[in-house]
C-alpha positions as CSV (number, residue, x, y, z in Angstrom):
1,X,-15.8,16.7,16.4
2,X,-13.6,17.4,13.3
3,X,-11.0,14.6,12.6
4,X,-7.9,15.4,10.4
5,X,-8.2,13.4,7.3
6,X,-5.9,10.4,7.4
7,X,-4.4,9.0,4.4
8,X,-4.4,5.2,2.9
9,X,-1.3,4.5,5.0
10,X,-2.4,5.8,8.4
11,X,-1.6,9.1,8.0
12,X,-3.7,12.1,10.2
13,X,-4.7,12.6,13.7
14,X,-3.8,9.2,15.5
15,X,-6.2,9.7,17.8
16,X,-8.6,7.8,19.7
17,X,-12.1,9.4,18.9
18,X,-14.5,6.8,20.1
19,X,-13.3,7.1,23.5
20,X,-12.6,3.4,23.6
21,X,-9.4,1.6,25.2
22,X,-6.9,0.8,22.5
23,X,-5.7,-3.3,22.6
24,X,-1.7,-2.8,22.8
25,X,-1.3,-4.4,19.6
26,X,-3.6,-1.5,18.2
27,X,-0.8,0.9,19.0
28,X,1.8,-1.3,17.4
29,X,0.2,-1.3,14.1
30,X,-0.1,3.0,14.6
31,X,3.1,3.0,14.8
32,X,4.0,1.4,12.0
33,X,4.8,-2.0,13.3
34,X,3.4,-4.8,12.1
35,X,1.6,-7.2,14.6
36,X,0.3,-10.7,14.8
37,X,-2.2,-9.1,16.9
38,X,-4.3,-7.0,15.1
39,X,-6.7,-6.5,18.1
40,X,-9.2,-4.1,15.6
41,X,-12.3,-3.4,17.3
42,X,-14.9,-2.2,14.9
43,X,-17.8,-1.5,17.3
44,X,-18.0,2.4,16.5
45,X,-21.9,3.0,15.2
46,X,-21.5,6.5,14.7
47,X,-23.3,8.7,12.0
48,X,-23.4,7.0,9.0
49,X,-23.2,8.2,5.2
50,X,-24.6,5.6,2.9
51,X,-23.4,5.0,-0.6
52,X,-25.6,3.5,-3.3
53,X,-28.9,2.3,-4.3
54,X,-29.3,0.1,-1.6
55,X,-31.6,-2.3,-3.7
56,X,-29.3,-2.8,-6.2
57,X,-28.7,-7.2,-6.1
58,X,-25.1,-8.3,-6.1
59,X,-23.8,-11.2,-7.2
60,X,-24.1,-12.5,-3.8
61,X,-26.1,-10.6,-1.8
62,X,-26.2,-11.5,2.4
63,X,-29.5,-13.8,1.8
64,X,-28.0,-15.9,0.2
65,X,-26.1,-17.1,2.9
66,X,-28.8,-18.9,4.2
67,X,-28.2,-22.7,3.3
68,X,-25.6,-22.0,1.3
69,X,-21.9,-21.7,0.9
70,X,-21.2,-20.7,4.4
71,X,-24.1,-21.5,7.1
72,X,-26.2,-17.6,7.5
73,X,-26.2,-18.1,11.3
74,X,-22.3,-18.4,11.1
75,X,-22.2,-15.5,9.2
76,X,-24.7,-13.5,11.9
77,X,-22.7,-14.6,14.9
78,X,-19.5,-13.6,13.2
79,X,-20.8,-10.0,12.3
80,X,-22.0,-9.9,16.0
81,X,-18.8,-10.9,17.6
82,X,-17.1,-8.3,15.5
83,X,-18.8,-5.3,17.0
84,X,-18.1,-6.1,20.1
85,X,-14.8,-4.4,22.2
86,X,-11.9,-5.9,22.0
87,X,-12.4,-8.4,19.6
88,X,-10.3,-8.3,16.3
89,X,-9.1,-10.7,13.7
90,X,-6.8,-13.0,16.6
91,X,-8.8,-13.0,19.1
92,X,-12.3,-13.4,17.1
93,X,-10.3,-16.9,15.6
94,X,-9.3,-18.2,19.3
95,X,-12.9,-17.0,20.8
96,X,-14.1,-19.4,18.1
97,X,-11.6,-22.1,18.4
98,X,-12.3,-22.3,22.3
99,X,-15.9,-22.2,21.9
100,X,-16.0,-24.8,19.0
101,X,-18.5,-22.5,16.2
102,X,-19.1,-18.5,15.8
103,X,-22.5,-19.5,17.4
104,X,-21.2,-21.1,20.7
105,X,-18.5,-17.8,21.0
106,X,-21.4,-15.5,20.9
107,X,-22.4,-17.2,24.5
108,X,-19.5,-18.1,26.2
109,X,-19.4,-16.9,29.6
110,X,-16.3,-14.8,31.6
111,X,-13.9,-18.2,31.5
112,X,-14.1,-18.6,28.4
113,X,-13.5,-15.5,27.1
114,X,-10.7,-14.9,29.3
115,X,-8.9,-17.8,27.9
116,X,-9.2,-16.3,24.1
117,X,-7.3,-13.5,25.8
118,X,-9.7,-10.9,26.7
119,X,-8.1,-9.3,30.0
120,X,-10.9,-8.7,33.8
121,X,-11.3,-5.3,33.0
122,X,-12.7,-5.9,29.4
123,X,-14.9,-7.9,30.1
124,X,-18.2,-5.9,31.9
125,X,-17.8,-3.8,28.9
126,X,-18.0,-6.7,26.1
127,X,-20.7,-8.3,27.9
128,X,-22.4,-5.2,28.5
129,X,-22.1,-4.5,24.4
130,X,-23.2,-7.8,23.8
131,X,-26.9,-7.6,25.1
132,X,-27.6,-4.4,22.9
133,X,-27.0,-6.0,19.6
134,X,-29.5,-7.0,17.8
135,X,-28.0,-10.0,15.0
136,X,-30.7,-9.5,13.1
137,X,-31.1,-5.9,12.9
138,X,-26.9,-5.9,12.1
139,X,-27.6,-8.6,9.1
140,X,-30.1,-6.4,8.0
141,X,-28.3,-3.5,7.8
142,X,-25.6,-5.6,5.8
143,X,-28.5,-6.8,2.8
144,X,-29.8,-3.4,2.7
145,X,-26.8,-2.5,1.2
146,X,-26.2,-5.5,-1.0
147,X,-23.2,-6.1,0.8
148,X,-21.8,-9.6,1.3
149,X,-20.0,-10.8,4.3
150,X,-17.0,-13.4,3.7
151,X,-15.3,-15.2,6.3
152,X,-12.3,-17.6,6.0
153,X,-13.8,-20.6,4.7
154,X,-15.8,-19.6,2.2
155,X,-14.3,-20.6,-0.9
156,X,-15.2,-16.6,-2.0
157,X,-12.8,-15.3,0.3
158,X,-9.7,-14.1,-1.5
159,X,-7.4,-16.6,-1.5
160,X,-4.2,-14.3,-1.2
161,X,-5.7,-12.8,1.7
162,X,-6.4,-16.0,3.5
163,X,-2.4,-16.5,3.1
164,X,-2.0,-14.3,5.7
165,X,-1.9,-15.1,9.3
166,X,-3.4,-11.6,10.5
167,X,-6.4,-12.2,7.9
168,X,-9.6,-10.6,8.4
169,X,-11.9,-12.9,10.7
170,X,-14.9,-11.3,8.3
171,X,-14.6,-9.1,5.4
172,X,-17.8,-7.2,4.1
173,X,-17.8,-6.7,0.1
174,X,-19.7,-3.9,-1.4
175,X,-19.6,-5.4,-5.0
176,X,-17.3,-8.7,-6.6
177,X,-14.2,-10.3,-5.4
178,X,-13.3,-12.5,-8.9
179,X,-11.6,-15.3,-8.8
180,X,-8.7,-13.2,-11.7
181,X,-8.4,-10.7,-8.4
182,X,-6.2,-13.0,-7.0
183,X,-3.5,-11.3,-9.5
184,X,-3.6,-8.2,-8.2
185,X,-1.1,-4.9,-7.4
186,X,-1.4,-2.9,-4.6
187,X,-1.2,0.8,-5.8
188,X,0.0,3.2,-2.7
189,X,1.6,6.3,-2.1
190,X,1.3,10.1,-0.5
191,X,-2.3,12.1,-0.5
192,X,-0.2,14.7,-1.7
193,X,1.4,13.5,-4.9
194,X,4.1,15.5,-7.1
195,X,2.9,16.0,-11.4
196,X,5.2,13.4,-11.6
197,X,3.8,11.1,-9.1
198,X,0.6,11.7,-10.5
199,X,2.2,10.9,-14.3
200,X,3.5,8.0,-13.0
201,X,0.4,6.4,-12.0
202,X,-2.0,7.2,-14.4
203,X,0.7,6.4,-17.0
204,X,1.3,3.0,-15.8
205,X,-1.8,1.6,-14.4
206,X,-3.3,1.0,-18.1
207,X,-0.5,-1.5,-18.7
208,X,-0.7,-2.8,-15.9
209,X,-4.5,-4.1,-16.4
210,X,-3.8,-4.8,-19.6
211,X,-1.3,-7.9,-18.5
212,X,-4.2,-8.4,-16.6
213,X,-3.4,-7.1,-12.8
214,X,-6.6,-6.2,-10.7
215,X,-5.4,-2.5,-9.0
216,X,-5.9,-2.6,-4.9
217,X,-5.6,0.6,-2.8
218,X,-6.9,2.4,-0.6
219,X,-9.8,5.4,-2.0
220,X,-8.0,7.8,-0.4
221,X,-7.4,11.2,-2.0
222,X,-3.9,11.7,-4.3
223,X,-2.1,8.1,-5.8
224,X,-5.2,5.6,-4.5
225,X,-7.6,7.8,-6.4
226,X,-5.7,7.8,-9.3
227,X,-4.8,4.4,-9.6
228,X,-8.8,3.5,-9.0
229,X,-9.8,5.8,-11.5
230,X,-6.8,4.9,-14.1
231,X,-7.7,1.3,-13.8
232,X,-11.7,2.0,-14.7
233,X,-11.2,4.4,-17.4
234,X,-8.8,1.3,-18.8
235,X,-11.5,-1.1,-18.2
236,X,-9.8,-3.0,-15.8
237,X,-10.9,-4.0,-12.1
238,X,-10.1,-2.5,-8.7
239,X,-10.4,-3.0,-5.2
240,X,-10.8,-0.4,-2.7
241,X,-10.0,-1.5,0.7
242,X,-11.4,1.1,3.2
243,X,-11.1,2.3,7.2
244,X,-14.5,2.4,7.9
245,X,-17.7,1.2,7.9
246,X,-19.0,-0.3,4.3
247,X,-21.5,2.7,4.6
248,X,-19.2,5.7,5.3
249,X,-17.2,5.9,2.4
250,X,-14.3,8.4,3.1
251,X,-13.1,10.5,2.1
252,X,-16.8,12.2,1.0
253,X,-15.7,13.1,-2.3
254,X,-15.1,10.0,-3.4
255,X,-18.6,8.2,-3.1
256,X,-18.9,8.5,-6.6
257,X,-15.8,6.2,-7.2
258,X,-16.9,4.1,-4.6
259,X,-20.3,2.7,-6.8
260,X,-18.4,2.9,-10.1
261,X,-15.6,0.6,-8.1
262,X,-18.3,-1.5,-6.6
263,X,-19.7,-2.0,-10.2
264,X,-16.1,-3.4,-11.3
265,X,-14.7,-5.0,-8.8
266,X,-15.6,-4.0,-5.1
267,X,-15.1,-1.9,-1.9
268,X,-14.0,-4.0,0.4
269,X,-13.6,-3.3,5.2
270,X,-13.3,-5.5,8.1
271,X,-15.2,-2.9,9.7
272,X,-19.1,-3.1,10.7
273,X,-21.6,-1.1,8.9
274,X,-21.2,2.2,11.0
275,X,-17.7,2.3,11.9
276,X,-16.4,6.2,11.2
277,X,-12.5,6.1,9.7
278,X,-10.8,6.9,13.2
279,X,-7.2,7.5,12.1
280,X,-5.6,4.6,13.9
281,X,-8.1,2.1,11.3
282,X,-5.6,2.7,8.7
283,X,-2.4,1.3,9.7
284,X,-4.0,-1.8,10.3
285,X,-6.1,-2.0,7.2
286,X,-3.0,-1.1,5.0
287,X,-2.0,-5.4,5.9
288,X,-5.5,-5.8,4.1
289,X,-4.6,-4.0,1.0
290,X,-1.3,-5.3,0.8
291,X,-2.6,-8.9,1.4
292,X,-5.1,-9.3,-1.7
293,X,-2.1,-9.0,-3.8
294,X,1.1,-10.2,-5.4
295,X,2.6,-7.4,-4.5
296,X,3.0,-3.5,-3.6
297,X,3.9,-0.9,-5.5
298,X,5.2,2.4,-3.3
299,X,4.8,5.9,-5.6
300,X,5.7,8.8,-3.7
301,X,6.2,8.6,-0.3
302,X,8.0,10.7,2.6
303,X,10.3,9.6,5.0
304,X,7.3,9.1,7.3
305,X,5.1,7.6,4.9
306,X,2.1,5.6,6.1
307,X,3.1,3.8,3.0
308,X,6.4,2.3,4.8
309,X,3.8,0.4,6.4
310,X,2.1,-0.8,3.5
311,X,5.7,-2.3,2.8
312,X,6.6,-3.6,6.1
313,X,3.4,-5.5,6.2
314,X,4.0,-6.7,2.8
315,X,7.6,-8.1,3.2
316,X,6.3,-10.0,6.6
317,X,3.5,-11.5,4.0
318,X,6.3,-12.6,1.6
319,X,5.0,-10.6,-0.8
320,X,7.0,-8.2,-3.5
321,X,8.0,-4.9,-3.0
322,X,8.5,-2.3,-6.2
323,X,9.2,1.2,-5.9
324,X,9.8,4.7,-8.1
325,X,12.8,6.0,-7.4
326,X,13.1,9.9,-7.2
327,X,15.6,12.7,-7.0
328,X,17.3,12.6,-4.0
329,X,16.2,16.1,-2.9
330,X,12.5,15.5,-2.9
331,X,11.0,14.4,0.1
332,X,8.1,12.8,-1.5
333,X,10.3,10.4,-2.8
334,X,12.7,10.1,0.3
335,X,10.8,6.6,2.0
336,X,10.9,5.1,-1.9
337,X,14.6,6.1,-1.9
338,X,15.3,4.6,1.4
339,X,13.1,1.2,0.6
340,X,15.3,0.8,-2.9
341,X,18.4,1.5,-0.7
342,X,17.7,-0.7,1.7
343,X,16.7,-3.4,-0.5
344,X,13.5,-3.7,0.8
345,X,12.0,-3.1,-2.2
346,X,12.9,-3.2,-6.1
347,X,13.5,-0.4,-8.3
348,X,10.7,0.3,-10.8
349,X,11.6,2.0,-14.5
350,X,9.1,0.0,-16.6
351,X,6.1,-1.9,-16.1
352,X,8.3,-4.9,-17.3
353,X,9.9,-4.7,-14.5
354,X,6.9,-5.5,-12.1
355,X,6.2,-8.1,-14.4
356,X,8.9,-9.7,-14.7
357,X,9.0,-9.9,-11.1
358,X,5.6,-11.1,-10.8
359,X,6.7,-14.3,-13.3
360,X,3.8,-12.7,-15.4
361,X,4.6,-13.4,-18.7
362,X,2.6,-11.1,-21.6
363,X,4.1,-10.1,-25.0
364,X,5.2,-6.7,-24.4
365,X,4.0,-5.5,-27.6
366,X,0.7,-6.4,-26.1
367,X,1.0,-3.5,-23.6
368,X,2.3,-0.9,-25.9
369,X,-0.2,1.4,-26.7
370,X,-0.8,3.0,-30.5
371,X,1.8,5.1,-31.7
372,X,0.0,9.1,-31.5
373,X,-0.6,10.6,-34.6
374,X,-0.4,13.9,-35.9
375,X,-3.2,15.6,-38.2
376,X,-1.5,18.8,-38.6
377,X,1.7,20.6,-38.4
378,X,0.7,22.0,-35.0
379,X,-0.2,18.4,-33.5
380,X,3.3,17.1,-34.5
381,X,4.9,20.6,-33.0
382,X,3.5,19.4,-29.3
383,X,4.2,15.8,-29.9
384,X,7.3,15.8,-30.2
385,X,7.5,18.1,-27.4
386,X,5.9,15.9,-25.1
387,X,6.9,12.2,-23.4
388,X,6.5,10.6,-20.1
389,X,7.9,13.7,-18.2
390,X,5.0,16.1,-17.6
391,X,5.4,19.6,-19.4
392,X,3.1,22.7,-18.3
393,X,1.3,24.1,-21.5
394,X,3.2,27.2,-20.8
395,X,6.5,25.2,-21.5
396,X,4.3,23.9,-24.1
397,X,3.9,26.3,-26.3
398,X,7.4,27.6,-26.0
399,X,8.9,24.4,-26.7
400,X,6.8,23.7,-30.1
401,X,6.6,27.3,-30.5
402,X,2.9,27.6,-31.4
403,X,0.8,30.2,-29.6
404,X,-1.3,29.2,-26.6
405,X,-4.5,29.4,-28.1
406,X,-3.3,27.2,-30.3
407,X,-1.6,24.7,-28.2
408,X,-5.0,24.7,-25.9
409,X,-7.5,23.8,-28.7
410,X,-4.5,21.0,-30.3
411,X,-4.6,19.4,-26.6
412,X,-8.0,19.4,-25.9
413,X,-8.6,17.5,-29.7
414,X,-5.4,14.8,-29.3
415,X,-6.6,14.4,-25.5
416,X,-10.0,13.6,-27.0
417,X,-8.1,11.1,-29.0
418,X,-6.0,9.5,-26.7
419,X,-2.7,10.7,-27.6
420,X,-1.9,13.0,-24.8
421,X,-3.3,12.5,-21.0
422,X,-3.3,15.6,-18.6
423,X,-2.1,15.0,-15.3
424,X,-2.7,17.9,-13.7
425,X,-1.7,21.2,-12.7
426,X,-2.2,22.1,-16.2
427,X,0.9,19.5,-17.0
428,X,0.6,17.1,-20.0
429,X,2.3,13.7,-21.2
430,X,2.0,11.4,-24.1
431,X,-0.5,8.8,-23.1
432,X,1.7,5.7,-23.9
């Protein structure tokens, strides 16, 4: 069955294609709505596409749960609950709040489990689910990867993220969650960014880790990639927060990014090891992404935007808001224009602006990058041609009137350097 690709925000075919019952909170976060609710139900053990060397140790690789931090057989019963129907972040907490320990839930019989809220008709089907898992089988899964689960009390769950009343009830962590992650800005926007979306991001990211924000989004194709890839190539950290299963990394195309993200920082789901990125996952996980940060910053996104969620959720958190404005006839930035008219979210020029926001205080000539300079008369030709407004190397050459050859060879040398960044499309700005 083909499945329209959805985006970071929610974006796609909305769905149902495990053939399950949706909870009715489920449907309020696909529409956009944020709910104290989130009634996820992660128990979709489709076809999976693994991502790594699964060998490879972590810091904290799912052995080491046992005895330490956080008790292993909490940890198994937790994963176990997880998979089963109907179970998400809210009810997973009650279910272990009327049972007394993640073990005791795992057993509780029909009264119990109606009184953490499951309804008569789920339940054949959750206690049908629950005799074919195999905990151990599921935990293995989990170490083969080097994954790590987190829950709530382990003092390695992100501390912004357990802020948030809709928190995960588990979180699985392909790679590190660093204690400096808990400065973080959420990077979001449209699949299908503008050159100057794309200018804006890759332009601004490198300051941004270099007053020491940790980039979160989403590994979807357009602004997330970008912003992941920006903040590597600066040698920052990021955190991808994905729809699926910590072994079906999705979109395909970006398994790749996935390792070099796990390698500095980490890929982070709420989702069992199988789960396929059913459209209606990424409403919900967009409260993930904007709870591991300080804030969330909207680039490029339609009056529709899955990214409007990404906002909602993080002005219910109590978290910041910043936003690119854009002309008023370009519908990737109407739902950024709306946000800054509505005051929902604050109008972004500068970098210093987010910081400023953030109360992060770093010298700004910290963050300015090195002045480009010029070896030749041609070099100077393009750079004063250039700035932060993409030009096409058509325009170019015209501009600094130097022939294309020319103009091609003098880009490729002062990209090679770092004065110039291309941002695609054949477009071109001054990397500063």
């Amino acid at each position: 069955m083909s499945l329209e690709e959805p985006d970071s925000q929610g974006h796609g075919d909305t769905g149902d294609h495990s053939g399950k019952e949706q909870d009715p909170a489920h449907k309020l976060m696909v529409q956009g709505r944020p709910s104290t609710e989130s009634e996820l139900s992660p128990a979709n053990t489709a076809t999976r596409h693994q991502f790594g060397n699964c060998s490879r140790a972590t810091q904290h690789p799912i052995s080491t749960l046992r005895g330490a931090l956080i008790d292993y057989h909490d940890a198994k019963y937790r994963v176990g609950l997880s998979l089963l129907p109907g179970i998400g972040p809210a009810r997973l907490g009650r279910l272990i709040d009327v049972a007394g320990s993640a073990e005791a839930a795992w057993h509780v019989g029909p009264e119990q489990l109606r009184r953490a809220g499951i309804e008569d008709g789920a339940l054949a089907p959750l206690l049908t689910r629950r005799k074919q898992i195999d905990l151990d089988r599921e935990m293995g899964r989990i170490e083969a990867l080097g994954a790590t689960v987190l829950v709530p009390d382990d003092p390695r769950y992100p501390p912004k993220l357990a802020e948030v009343f809709t928190r995960p009830g588990i979180l699985y962590v392909k790679g590190n969650i660093q204690p400096e992650d808990s400065q973080a800005l959420a990077v979001v926007g449209t699949r299908r960014p503008s050159i100057y979306g794309q200018a804006l991001v890759s332009t601004m990211t490198p300051l941004l880790v270099q007053a020491g924000l940790t980039i979160v989004s989403g590994l979807a194709t357009g602004i997330d990639t970008i912003a992941h890839r920006a903040a590597l190539q600066s040698g920052g950290r990021t955190l991808a927060v994905l729809g699926s299963g910590l072994d079906v990394i999705y979109p395909g195309q970006n398994r790749g990014l996935a390792e070099r993200i796990a390698d500095n920082g980490a890929v982070v789901t709420e989702y069992a090891m199988g789960t396929q990125p059913d459209a209606f996952n990424f409403p919900a996980r967009n409260r993930i992404i904007s709870g591991l940060a300080l804030g969330s910053l909207i680039v490029e996104a339609g009056q529709k935007s899955g990214a409007l969620i990404t906002a909602g959720y993080a002005v219910d958190q109590n978290r910041e808001v910043f936003a690119f404005p854009g002309r008023i006839s370009d519908d990737h930035s109407a739902g950024c224009n709306r946000l800054i008219k509505e005051g929902r979210a604050k109008l972004v020029m500068s970098v210093e602006d987010i910081l400023e926001e953030l109360n992060i205080n770093v010298a700004l000539q910290q963050l300015e990058m090195p002045q480009a300079v010029a070896e030749n008369d041609v070099e100077r030709r393009i750079l004063s041609a250039l700035s932060a407004n993409p030009v096409h190397i058509d325009e170019l050459g015209r501009q600094a009137s130097v022939p294309a050859a020319e103009v091609t060879s003098a880009l490729t040398l002062l990209e090679l350097r770092g004065a110039v960044r291309h941002v695609g499309s054949m477009h071109y700005v001054l990397a500063r």
